[in-house]
N, C-alpha and C positions, 0 to 999 in steps of 0.2 A: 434552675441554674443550667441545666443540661439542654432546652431549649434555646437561651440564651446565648448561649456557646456556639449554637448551633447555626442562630441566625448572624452571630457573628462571623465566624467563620465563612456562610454567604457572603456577605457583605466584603468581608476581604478576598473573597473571591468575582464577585461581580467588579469591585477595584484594581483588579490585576494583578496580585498579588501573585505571585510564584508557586505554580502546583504544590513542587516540590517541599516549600517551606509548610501549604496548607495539612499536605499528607503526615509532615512529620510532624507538626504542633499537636494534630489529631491524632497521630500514635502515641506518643508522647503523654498528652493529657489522658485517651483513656488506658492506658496503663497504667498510668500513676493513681487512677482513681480506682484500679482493679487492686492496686496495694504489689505491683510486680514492677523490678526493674527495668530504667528503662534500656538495659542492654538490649532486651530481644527486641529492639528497632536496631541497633546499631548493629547487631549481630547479623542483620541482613545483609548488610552490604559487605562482610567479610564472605558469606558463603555465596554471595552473587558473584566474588573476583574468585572463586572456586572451579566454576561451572565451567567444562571443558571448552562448550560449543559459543561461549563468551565473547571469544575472539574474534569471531564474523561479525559482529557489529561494528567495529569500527575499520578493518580491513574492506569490507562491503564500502563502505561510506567513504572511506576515504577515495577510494579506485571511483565508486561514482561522481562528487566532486572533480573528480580529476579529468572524466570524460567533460562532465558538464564544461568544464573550464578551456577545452580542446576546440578544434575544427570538429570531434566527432558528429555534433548536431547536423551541422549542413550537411554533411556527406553522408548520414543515413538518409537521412529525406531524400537528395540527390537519388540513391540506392534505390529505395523506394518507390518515387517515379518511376526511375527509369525500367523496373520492371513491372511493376502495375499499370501504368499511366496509361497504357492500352486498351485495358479491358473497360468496360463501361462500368461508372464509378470505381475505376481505377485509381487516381488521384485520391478520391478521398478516403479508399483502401488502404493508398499504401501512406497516408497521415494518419491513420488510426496504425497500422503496422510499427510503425516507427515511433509515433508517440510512447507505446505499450513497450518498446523496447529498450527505449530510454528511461522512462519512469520505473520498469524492473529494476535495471544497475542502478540510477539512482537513488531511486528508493524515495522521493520527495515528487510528490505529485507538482507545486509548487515550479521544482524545478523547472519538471519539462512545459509549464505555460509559458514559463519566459522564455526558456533558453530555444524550442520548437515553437512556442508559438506564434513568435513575428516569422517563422519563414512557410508555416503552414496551412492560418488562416490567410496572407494573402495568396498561395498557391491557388487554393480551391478560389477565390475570388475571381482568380483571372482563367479561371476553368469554365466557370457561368453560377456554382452553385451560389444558391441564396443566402444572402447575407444571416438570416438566420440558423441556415443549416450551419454553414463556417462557424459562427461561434459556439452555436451548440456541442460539437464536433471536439470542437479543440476543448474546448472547456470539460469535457464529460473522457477526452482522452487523459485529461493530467495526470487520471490517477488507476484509468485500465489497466496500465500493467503493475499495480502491487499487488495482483495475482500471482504474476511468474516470476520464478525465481530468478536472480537470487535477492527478492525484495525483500527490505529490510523489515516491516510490520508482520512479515513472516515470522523471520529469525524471535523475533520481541513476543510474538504468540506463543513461541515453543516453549521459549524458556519461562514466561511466566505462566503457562498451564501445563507446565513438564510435561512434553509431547516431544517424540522424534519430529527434528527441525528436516530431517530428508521425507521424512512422512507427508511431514507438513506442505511439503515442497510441490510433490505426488499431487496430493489432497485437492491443491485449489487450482492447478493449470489446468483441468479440464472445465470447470468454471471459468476460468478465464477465458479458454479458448469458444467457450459456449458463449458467453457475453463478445469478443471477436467476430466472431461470426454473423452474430446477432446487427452487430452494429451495420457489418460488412454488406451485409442483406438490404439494410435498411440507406445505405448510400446509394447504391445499385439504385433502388426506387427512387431516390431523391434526382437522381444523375438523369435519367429517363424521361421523367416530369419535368425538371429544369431543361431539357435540351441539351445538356452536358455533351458534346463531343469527345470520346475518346481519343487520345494524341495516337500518334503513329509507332508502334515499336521499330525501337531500330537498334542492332546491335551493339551498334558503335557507341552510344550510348551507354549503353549497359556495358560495356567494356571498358569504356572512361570511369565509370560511376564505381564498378568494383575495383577497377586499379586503383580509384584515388581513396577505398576505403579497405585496401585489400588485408589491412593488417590490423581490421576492426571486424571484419567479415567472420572470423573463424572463433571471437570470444563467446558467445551465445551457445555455441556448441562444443568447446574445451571447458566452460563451466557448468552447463546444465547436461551436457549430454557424461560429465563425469560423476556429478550428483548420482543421475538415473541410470548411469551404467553397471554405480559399486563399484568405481574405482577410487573415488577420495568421499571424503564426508562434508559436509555444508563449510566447515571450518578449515579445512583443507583446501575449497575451492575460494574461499576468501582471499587466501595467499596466495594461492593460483593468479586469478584474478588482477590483485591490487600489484603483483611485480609482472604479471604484462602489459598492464597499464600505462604504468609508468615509464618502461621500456620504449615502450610503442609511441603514447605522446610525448618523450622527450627526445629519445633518439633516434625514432624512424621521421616519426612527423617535425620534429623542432616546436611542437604546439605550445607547448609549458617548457620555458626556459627553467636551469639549474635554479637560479632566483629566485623564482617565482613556486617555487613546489615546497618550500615552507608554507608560504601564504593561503596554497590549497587544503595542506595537514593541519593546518590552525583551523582555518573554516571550518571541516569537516570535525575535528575533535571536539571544538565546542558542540556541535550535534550530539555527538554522542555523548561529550561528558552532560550534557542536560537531560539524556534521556534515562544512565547512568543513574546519577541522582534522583530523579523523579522513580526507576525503577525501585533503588534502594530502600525511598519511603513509603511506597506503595508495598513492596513485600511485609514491612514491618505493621504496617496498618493491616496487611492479611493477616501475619500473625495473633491479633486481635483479635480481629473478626473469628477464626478456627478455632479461636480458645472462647469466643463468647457464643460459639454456635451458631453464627449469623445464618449461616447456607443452610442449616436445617432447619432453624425456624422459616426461612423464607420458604423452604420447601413444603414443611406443614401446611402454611400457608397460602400455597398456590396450590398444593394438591387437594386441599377441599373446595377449590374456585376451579381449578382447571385439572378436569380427570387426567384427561388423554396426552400422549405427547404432541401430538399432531397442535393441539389447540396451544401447549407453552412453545411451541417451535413459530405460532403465528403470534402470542403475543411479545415473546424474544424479537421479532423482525420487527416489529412494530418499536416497540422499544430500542432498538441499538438503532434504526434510524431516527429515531431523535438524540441518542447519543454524538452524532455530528456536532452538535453543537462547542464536546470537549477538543481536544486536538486530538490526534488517532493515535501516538503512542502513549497518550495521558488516557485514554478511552481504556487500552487495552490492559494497561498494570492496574488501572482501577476499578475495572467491570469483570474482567476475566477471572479472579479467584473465587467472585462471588459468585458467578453462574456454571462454572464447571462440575463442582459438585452435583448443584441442582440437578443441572442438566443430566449429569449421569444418573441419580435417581429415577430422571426419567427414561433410562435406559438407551439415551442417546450417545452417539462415539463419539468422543473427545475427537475425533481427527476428522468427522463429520462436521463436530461441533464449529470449529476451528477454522476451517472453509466458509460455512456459514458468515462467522463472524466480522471474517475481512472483507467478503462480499458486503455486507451490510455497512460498514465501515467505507469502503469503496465508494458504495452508492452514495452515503452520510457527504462526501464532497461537494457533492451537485445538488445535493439535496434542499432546496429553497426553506426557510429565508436566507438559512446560517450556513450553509455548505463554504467553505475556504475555501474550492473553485471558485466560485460567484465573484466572490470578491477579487481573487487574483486575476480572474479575466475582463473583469470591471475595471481594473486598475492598467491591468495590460493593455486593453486594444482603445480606452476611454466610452465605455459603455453604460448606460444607466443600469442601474441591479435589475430592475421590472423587466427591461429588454435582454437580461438572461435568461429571465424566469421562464419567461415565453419561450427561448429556446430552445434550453435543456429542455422543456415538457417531454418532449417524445421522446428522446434521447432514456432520461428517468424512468418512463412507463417501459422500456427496455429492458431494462434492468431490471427493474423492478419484477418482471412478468419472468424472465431470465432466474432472478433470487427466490420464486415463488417455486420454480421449478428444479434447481437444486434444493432444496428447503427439504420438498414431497417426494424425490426420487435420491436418495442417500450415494446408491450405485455411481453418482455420476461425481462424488468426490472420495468415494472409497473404492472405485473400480482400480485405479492404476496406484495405488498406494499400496496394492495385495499382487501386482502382476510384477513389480521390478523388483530387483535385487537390492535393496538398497542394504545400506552397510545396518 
């Protein structure tokens, strides 16, 4: 019968059936088969509207939306140019800059294909780079910046493997900025080989480009430099955030009419209220699991297979990039209670852990057959999926070589989580 159940339950889910309803049927059922109320599902979603640091998800989300829906796209890129555009692989610096900055606030990698990527992938076009670089580029940008803050698969990691969400924050920008860099290296070569000419710097430019985004220019570092300073808490800077947003694109810019800023709060809330409920059933199915000792049998059982941590830290990588295949805030309420523990067994930091995770998650985008870049840039620019695959290659072995290396050296996402003040 339990088998049954089981391959049922596939099946409504290879059918599309709604995370959320699959998570709660399945708590639900095994509860009821353990002979226990099914409150302790219900019960979760009263102490998820508990949790103080709560609030920044849909503050976060909303404020991103809001950009998304503005002038702000063009005018970062504009930004962007106008001061990289000079250096050799300048251009497609300051497209991976700017991408990573938008998909931060955002928080939807998705986003920034569409809303960056008709003005990014033909920038580099008409620079010389090759056609394969440009899609690769943009495709493998959607989702660099759910590294930095204040990106929302963050905030969704903290709370469901109770971790400081400013730790958290710490934890994965120097990964980020290591993948960054990484990229930024490998345009430089691409620029050089292609013949790429670098444009001319010229002030006046840069002058035009920050006046026309002067009151976009200063959020990045009123919210992340408040996170890292210890002046507000993740939750704090949410509301930070989401009322100079709003400010900024209605009243300075005229971008989002009074009218129209319902219609951005609706779009964005349904976000959150899907990820809401899918968190809700996912916690009550961990309830479960804690009570059926899932994470220590699992544990038994990787620890007579794999001694060392080093060896479940390569089969964890291994594993969460075939995780790609869930959607990333479905991945994380449903994979994170189970391997936390574990992983702590094996004497790995939760805050290490948790860097790790999103990196892999990250990559899981671009990650061929299934990666949701693939497809969104498939769909964006009318490309065939085979002539992604091809392109992301290098792009992936990047990253990939990049996650091999945070993985093996811990310091390089627990250095600055131990050096700031955070609240």
């Amino acid at each position: 019968m339990t088998t049954l159940l089981l391959l049922c339950f596939a099946a409504l889910a290879a059918a599309g059936t709604p995370v959320f309803a699959l998570l709660g049927a399945l708590a639900l059922w095994l509860f009821h088969g353990a002979g226990i109320e099914s409150t302790a599902v219900i019960i979760e979603l009263a102490r998820l509207a508990s949790m103080p640091s709560l609030i920044a998800i849909p503050l976060f989300t909303f404020a991103g939306y809001a950009l998304a829906a503005s002038g702000a796209p063009k005018r970062l890129v504009d930004l962007a140019e106008a001061l990289f555009g000079w250096l050799p692989g300048g251009v497609a610096v300051a497209g991976l800059c700017a991408c990573a900055l938008f998909t931060a606030f955002t928080g939807a990698s998705g986003v920034t294909i569409i809303a960056l990527g008709g003005l990014v992938y033909p920038m580099l076009r008409r620079q010389g780079y090759p056609e394969a670089f440009s899609l690769g580029l943009v495709t493998t940008t959607g989702s660099l910046g759910l590294l930095f803050p204040p990106s929302l698969p963050i905030i969704l990691y903290a709370l469901v493997g109770k971790i400081s969400v400013d730790k958290l924050f710490a934890a994965a920008a120097v990964p980020g900025l290591l993948l960054l860099a990484a990229l930024s290296v490998y345009a430089v070569i691409v620029a050089r080989r292609s013949g790429v000419k670098p444009g001319r710097f010229s002030w006046a430019a840069v002058g035009r480009a920050a006046r026309a985004a002067a009151w976009e220019i200063p959020l990045p570092f009123v919210v992340v430099g408040g996170i890292y300073g210890g002046l507000f808490t993740a939750s704090d800077a949410a509301a930070v955030m989401a009322f100079y947003v709003v400010f900024v694109e209605t009243v300075i810019y005229g971008d989002i009419s009074w009218r129209d800023l319902p219609k951005v709060a609706r779009e964005s809330m349904v976000l959150v209220g899907s990820i809401l409920i899918v968190l809700g059933c996912a916690l009550g199915l961990t309830n479960y699991l804690i009570d059926a000792e899932i994470p220590g049998r699992l544990f038994a059982f990787l620890h007579a297979h794999v001694t060392s941590a080093w060896g479940f830290l390569a089969l964890l990588n291994v594993f969460l990039l075939v995780v790609n295949m869930i959607e990333i805030f479905s991945a994380i309420v449903i994979v994170v209670p189970i391997i936390v523990p574990v992983a702590t067994q094996y004497g790995i930091d939760p805050v290490h852990l948790g860097a790790l995770f999103l990196l892999n998650l990250e990559i899981g985008y671009m990650t061929p057959p299934l990666g949701l870049n693939l497809f969104l840039s498939s769909r964006r620019f009318d490309k065939p999926l085979p002539a992604l695959y091809r392109a992301v290659a290098p792009f992936w072995l990047l990253l990939v070589a990049a996650l091999l290396l945070v993985t093996y050296v811990p310091a390089l996402s627990l250095w600055l989580p131990g050096r700031l003040p955070l609240p």
